[in-house]
C-alpha positions in Angstrom: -13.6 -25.5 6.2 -14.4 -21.8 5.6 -11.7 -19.2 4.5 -13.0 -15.8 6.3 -10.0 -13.4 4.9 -6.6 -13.4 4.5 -4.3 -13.3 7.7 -1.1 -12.0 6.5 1.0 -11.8 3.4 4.8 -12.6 4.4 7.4 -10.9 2.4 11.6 -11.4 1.8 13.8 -9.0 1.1 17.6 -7.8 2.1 18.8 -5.8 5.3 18.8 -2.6 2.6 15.3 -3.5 1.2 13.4 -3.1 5.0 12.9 0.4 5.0 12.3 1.0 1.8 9.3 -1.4 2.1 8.3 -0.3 4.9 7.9 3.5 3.5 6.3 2.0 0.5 3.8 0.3 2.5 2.8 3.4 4.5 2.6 5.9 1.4 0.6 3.5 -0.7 -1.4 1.8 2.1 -1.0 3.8 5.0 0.3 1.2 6.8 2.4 1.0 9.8 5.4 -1.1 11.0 4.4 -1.8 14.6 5.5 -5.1 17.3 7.2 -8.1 16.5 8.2 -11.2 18.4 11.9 -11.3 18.3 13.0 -13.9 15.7 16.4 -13.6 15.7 16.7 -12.4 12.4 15.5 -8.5 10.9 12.1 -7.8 9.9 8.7 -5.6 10.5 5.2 -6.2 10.7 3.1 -3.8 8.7 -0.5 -3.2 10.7 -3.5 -2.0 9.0 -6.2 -1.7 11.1 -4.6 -3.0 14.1 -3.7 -6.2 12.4 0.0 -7.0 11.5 -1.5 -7.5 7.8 2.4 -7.9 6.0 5.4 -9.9 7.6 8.7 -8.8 6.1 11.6 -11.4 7.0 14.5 -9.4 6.5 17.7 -11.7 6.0 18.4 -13.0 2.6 21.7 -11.6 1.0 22.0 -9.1 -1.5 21.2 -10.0 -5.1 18.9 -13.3 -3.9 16.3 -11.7 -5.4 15.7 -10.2 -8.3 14.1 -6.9 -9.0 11.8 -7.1 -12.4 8.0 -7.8 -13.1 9.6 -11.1 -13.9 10.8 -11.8 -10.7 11.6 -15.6 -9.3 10.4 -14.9 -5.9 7.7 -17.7 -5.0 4.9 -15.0 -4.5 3.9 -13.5 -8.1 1.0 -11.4 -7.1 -1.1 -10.6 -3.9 -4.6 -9.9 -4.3 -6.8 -7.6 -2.0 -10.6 -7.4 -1.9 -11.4 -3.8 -1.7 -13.8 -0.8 -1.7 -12.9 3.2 -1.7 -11.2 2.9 -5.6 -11.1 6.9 -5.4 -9.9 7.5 -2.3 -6.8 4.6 -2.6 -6.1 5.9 -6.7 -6.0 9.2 -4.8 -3.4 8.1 -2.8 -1.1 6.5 -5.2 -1.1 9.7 -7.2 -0.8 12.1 -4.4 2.6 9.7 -2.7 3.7 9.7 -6.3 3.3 5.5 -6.8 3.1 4.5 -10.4 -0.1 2.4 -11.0 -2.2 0.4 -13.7 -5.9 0.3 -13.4 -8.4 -1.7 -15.5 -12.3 -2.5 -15.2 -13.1 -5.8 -16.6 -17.1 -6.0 -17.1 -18.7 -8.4 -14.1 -15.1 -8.8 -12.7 -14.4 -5.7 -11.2 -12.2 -2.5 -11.3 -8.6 -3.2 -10.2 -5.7 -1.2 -9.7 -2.3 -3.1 -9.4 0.9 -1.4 -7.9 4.8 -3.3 -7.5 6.5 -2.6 -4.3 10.3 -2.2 -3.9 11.2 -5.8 -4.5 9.2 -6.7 -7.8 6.3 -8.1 -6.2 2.6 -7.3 -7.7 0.1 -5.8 -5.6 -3.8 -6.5 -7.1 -6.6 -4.6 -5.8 -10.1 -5.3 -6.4 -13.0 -3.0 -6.5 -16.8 -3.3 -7.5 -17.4 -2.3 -11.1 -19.5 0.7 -9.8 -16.3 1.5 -8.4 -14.5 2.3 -11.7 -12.8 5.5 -12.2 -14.1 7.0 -15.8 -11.8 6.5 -18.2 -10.1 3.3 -16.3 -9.2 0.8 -19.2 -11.6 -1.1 -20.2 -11.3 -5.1 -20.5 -8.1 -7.2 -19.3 -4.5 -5.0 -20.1 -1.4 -6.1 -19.8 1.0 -5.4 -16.7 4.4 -5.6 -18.1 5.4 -1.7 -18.3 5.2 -0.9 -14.5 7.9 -0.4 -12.8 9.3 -1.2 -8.7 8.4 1.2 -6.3 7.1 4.2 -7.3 6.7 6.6 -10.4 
């Protein structure tokens, strides 16, 4: 077996949480919420690229999930491979999305961002990719908050 990419990342959130999601997802990634089979149940699927790259299953009941870096959802981070660190820390500052960036030697430069329902977003960049004056070494993700700045 040979893992070529990731297919799609599924989400849960409430009825109230869809939108906001869904505008997140397009001001930090420029994504889009585009068709869906009909599943009986409210949800979107965010394309990037012309691939529904996020699933959001919309249906669980108000306060069944909680909102903090500590979250209990089942999905603690999501990692992306990734070049074009300017143009996406460009981005987050420019659609106001509070961020944490890091450059760990022969790791990589990474940005991380939370969405609207606590979960981590992790993306990785080449080292030569590093913004100057990106922390250097592993920091801790603790302080940043849901959504945006």
């Amino acid at each position: 077996m040979k893992i070529d990419g990731l297919l799609h990342v599924n989400l849960r959130c409430t009825v109230d949480d869809l939108p906001k999601l869904e505008r997140f997802y397009e001001a930090a990634l420029d994504m889009k919420s585009g068709a869906r089979p009909n599943f009986g149940r409210p949800g979107a699927w965010l394309y990037y690229n012309g691939e529904p790259f996020i699933h959001i299953n919309a249906h669980f009941p108000e306060g069944s999930i909680v909102r903090s870096r500590k979250h209990s959802g089942s999905v603690d981070h999501i990692a992306f491979k990734c070049t074009g660190a300017r143009e996406m820390r460009d981005r987050l500052v420019r659609n106001e999305i509070e961020f944490q960036e890091q450059n760990v030697p022969n790791a990589g430069y990474q940005i991380f961002i939370i969405d609207p329902i606590g979960t981590c977003l992790e993306f990785n960049f080449p080292n030569s990719e590093a913004i100057t004056g990106a922390n250097a070494g592993i920091s801790p993700r603790s302080d940043l908050q849901s959504g945006s700045r």
